[in-house]
N, C-alpha and C positions, 0 to 999 in steps of 0.2 A: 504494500500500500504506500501511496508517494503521501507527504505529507511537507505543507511548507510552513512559514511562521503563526498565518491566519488562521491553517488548517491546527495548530496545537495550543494558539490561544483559543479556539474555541473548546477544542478536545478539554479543557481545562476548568472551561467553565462548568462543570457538576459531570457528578460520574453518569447523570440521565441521559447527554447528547451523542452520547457513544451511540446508545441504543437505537437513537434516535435518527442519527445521521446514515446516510449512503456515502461509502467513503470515494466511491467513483462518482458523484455529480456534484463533490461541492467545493473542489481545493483549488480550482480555477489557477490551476498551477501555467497554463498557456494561454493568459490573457493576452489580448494583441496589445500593443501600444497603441494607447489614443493618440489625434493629431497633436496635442498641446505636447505631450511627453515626446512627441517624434523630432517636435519643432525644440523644445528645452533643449533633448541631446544634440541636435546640430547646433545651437547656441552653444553649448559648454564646448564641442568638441575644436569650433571655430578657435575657441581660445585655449585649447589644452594643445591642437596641433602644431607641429612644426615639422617640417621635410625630415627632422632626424630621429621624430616618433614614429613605434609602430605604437600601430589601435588595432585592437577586436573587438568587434560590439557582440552583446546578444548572447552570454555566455550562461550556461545550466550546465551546476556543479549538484550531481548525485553523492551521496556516501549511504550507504548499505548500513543500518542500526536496528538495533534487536526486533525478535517478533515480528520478523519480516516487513519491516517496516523502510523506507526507504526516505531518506531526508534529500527534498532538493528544493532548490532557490536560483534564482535570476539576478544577474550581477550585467549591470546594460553595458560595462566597454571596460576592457585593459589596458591601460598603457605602459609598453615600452618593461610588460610583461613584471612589473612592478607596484604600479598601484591601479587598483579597482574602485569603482566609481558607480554608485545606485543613485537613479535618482529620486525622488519622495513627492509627493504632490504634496507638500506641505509647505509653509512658509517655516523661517527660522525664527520668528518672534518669540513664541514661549521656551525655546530653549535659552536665547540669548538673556532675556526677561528674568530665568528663575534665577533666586538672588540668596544666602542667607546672613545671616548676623554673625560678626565676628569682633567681639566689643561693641564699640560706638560704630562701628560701620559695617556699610553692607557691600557683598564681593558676589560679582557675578559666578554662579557653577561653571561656566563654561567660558573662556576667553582665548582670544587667537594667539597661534605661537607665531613665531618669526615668518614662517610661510604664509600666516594667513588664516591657518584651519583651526577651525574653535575646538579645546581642549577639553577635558573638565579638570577644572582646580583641586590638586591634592593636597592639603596642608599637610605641615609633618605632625604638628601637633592634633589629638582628634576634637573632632569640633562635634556637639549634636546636635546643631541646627544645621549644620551640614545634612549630619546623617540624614534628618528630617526630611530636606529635599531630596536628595538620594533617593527614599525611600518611594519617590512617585516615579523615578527612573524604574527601580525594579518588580514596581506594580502592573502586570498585564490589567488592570482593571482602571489605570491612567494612562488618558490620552497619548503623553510622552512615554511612558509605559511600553506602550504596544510598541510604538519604532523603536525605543531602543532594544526590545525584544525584536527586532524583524533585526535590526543591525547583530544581533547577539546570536543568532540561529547562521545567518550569512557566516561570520565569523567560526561559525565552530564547527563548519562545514568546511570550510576554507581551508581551517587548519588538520584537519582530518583528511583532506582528500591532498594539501598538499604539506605535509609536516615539514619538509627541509626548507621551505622557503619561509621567506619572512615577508609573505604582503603584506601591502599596506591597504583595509578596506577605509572607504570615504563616503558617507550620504552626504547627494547634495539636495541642500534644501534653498525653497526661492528667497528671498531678502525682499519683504516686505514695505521697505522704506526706501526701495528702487523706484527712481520715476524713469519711464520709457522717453525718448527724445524723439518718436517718430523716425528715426531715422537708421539707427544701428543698436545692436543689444551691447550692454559693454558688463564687464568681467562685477559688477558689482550688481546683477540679477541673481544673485547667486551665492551661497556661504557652502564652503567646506566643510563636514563634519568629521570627526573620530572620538568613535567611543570606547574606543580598544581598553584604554584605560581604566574605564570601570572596574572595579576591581572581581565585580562579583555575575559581570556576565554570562561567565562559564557555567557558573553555579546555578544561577536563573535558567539557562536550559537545560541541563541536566535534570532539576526538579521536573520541570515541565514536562519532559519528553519521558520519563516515568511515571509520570504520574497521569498521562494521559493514555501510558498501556497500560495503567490499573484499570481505567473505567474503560479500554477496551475490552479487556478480559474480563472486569464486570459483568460489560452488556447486560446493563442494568436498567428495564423499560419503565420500573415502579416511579412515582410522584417522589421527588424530595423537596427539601426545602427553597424553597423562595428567595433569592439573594438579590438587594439592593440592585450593587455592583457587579456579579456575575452575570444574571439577567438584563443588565441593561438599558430596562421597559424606558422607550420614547427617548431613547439616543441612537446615536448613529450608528453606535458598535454594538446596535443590541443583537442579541439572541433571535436567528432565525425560528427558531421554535416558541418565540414570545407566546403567538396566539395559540397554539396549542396549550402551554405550559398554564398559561392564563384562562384560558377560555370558561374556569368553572366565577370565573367573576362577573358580574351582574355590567351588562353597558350601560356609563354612563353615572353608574347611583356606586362604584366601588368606591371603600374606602381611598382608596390613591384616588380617586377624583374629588376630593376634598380640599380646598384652597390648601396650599402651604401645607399638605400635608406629610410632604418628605420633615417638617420638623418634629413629628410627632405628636403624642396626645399628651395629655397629664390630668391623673385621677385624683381627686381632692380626698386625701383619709384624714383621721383623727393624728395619725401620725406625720402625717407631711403630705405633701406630692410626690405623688408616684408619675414617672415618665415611661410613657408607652412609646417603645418605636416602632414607625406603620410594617415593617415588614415583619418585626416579631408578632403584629397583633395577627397580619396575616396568615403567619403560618397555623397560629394559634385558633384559626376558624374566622375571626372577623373579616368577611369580606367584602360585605356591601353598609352600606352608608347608616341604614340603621340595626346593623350590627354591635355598632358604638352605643355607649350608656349617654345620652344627652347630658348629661355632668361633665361629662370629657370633654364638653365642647364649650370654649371660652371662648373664642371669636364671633363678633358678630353676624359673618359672612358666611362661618360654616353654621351658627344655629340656622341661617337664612337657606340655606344652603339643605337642611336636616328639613325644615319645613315643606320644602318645595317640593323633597321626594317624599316624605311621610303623606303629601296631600295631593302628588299627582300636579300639582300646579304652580302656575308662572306667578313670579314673583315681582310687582316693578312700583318705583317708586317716584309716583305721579309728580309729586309737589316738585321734587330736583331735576327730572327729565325734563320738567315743563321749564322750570329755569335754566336750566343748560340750554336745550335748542331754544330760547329768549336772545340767545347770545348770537347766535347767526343772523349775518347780515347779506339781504338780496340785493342782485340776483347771487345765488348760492353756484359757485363752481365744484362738478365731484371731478378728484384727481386721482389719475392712480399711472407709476410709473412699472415697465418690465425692465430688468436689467440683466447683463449678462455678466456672473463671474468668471472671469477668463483665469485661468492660471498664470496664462503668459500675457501680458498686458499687449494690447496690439494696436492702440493709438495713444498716440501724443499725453503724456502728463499723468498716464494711467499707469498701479504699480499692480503689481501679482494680485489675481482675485478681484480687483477693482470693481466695484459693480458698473460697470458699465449701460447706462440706459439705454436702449433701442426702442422702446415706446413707450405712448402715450394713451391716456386715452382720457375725457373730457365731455359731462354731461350739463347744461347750463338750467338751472332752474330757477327763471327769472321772478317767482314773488311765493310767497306759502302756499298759495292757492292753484297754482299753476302743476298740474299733471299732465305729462306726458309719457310715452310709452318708448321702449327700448332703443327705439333707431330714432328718435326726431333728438334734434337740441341737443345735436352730439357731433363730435370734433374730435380727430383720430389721428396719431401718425405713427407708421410704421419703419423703421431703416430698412435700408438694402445692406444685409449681411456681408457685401464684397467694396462698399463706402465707407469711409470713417463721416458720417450725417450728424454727429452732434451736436454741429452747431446747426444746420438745418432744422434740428429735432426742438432746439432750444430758442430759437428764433421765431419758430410758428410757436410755441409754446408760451412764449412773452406776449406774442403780436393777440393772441386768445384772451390769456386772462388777466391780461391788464390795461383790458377795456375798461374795465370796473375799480374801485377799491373795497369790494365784499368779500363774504368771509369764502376761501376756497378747502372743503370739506375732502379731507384723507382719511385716510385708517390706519392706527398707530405709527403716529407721523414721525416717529424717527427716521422711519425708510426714505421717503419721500422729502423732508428736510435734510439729510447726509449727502443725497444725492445731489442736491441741488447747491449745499455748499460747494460738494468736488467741482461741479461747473462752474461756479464759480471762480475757482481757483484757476481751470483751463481755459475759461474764458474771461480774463476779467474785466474787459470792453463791455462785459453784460453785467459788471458786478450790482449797481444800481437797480436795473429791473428785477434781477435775481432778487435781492434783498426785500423788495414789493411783495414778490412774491411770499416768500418766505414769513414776513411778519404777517402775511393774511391765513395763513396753515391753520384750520380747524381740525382738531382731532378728532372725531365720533367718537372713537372710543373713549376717552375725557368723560364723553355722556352718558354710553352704553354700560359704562365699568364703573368708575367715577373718578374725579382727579380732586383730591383736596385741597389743591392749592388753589384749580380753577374757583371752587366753590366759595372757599372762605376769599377770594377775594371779590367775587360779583357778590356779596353778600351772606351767605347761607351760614347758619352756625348751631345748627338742630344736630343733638345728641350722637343722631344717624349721619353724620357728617363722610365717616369713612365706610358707610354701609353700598355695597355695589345696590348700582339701580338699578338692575335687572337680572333676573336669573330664573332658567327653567331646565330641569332634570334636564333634558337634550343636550344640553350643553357638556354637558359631564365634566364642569370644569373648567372651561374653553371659552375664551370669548374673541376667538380667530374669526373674520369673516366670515368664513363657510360654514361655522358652523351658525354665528347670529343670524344670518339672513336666513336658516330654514325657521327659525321660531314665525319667521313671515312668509316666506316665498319656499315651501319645502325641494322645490323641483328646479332650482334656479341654475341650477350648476351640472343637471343630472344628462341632458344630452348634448352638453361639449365633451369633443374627445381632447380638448385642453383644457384641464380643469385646476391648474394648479402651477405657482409660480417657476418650478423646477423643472413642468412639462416645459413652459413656454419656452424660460431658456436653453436649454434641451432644442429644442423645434428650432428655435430662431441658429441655433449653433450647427444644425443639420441642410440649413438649407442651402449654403453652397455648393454642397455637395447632391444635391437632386437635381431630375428635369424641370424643366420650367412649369408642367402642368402639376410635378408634386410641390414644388416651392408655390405653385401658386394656391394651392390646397391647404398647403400648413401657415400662408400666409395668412388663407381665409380664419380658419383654426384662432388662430394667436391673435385677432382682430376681435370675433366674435367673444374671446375670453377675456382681453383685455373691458369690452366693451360692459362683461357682464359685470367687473366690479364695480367700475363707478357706478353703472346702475341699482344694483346691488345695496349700494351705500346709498340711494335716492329711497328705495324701497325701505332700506331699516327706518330711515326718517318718518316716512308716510304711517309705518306700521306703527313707531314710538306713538303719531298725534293723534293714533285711533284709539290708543291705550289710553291716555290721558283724556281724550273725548268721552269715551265709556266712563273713565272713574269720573272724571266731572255732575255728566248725566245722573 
């Protein structure tokens, strides 16, 4: 059985996934390279080559390890048959970032030597706020965790398959604080890493890779226990088998969908507070929301929260909603941008991952009373994926909404304000209109959720201050667009085949690579999605002043 870093961090996570896994559909041991990875290594190689280098790209190092088990990994080029070179779709931020205390001062873990390549710091003396950070290096169950376990399997591979040599292994990761010049990539896209020196890489897979032929030989299909961090519920590195593992939990009304409930509960005794944490209460049979002793619950938001499911129903709080939408001023602009995160930043001013915008999209509803329907009173722009259009994009975007000076209506407008600062920055002949813009930014969500700050300053100062103003079972927690606008529009999202910001950019990053009748198809797609949010956000509106109409009446 081949097995490579991903395939033994998962093996890892409970002796159940052994049982559970097919070891030939999941190790994705011959992924192709995406175009971004293809275009990185010809950046790096541009500046590692010289006429008196040899390179071999694309290299798969097997070693044969107990239980017939076979360890192999991917190492993308050699140079000059001396040092080896991965690349990581990751930026180097959080490695450069992690810092500990030493005295009165703080000492980066990791700093570059003479060449350039970032180390990790070993004092002679030991230090345990050191160890502390360490300590998320050799955690498969942290983020930086996982790579430098992907860097530590490479490595021990390495040296098994070739013990007299002394390579040298290198992750390159991108440099996040690279601006692109439009023009050429230069040698600082990019940080060198080696982790060789950890002291305790060896060790970390050695555990691993035993402990992952126990729960082979296990092959153990029974239920265990529920872990936080092994399972991973609603992260990126979760557990393929989430839904399975989970599926005896109620949707929507589980205890985990309790505001803040990864901080736990706490039971009032005659002897103190007791702390309950959600996963122990889980294993323990607590699994859906009235589960819980309503004693346990001291948050406003979760009693609100307990009521809603105890009673089947929607919860909203007339007198504040009515006062927050008070604050919109007509004609009412809905705004929503799509953006692309590129790895490799591919116009002017833009660094790794940049969210890059390529649409718009712009519904105008010129007084309270005024309803209209999907396609009318609507303003759209799409790029052409093979142009750099942002200022095209930015230009009809200004010439739109600052017709007016009324309020322009987003959804958790950090997105949508971030974005417009960075244009800012690349364009700053626009800085002025940008700034119009930007101070007209209405959050919905301010409304739907609530924002204390907005509140106690347009006046509000009732007990129920930090009480969310809306909430119904459905939500399960959630007060992401798709899931608020089904409390109003249940079907709103239900026959686009792009329903979701990841598709769109996904689509929009596929289309130069199609004919023109499929680009013209996923153009339609990404039009039609974009369109439905700002609409979307017209609809939760209309729905909040029907609520408010009813409690009135």
């Amino acid at each position: 059985m081949l097995v490579n870093a991903n395939a033994v961090i998962n093996y890892n996570r409970c002796r159940r996934f052994a049982a559970l896994n097919d070891p030939f559909t999941a190790l994705y041991l011959n992924k192709e390279m995406s175009q971004e990875n293809a275009i990185f290594r010809d950046i790096l190689l541009s500046h590692l080559y010289s006429p008196q280098k040899e390179i071999r790209k694309n290299i798969n190092l097997t070693y044969e390890f107990e239980h017939e088990i076979t360890l192999s990994e991917n190492y993308d080029f050699l140079v000059d048959d001396d040092i080896l070179y991965c690349l990581t779709p990751y930026t180097s931020t959080d490695f450069i970032e992690l810092k500990f205390k030493d005295g009165q001062d703080k000492i980066a873990v990791f700093q570059p030597n003479p060449s350039g390549v970032f180390e990790p710091v070993i004092p002679k003396i030991a230090n345990k706020n050191l160890e502390g950070k360490l300590d998320k290096l050799y955690s498969t169950y942290e983020s930086l965790g996982r790579i430098v376990f992907s860097y530590a399997l490479k490595y021990f591979i390495l040296k098994k398959v070739y013990p007299q040599k002394n390579y040298r292994l290198y992750f390159v990761f991108l440099n996040s604080e690279y601006k692109y010049d439009g023009i050429s990539y230069s040698e600082k896209l990019y940080h060198l890493f080696d982790f060789s020196k950890l002291d305790k890489i060896d060790e970390i897979v050695e555990i691993a890779l035993f402990r992952m032929i126990n729960h082979l030989e296990l092959n153990d299909f029974t239920p265990c226990i529920l872990a936080k961090k092994a399972c991973s519920k609603g992260k990126p590195n979760a557990c393929k088998f989430i839904d399975f593992c989970y599926s005896h939990l109620p949707e929507n009304t589980s205890i985990l969908d309790y505001f803040d409930s990864h901080l736990g509960f706490n039971e009032t005794t005659e002897e103190g507070n007791i702390h309950h944490d959600t996963y122990d209460l889980l294993n323990e049979g607590y699994v859906s929301m009235q589960d819980l002793p309503i004693s346990w619950l001291k948050d406003q938001n979760n009693l609100m929260q307990r009521y809603c499911c105890d009673n089947s129903s929607l919860f909203f709080h007339a007198k504040k909603l009515d006062l927050g939408l008070n604050q919109l001023k007509y004609p009412l602009y809905y705004l929503d941008f799509e953006a692309n995160p590129q790895a490799i930043p591919k116009y002017r001013g833009e660094s790794p991952y940049s969210q890059s915008v390529f649409q718009y999209s712009i519904h105008i509803q010129n007084h309270p009373n005024h309803e209209f329907q999907i396609d009318e009173n609507h303003f759209e722009f799409l790029a052409n994926p093979l142009k750099d259009e942002r200022k095209l994009l930015l230009e009809n975007l200004i010439l739109i909404l600052n017709q007016s000076d009324s309020s322009i209506v987003v959804y958790n407008k950090t997105f949508e304000k971030t974005r417009l600062e960075e244009l800012k920055l690349i364009f700053p002949e626009y800085q002025k209109d940008i700034n119009k813009i930007i101070n007209r930014l209405f959050d919905l969500l301010d409304i739907i959720k609530t924002n204390k700050t907005l509140y106690k300053r347009i006046g509000y100062d009732g007990p129920d201050l930090e009480v969310y103003n809306l909430y119904h079972p459905d939500l399960g927690g959630s007060y992401s667009l798709k899931q608020v606008i089904k409390l109003f529009k249940k079907d709103a999202y239900e026959n686009l085949l792009i329903n979701d910001g990841i598709k769109a950019y996904k689509a929009f990053q596929s289309m130069s690579e199609l004919t023109k009748v499929e680009a013209d198809e996923k153009r339609k797609n990404l039009l039609l999605y974009c369109r439905q949010d700002t609409y979307s956000m017209y609809q939760i509106i209309q729905g909040l002043k029907d609520l408010i109409g009813k409690k009135s009446k």
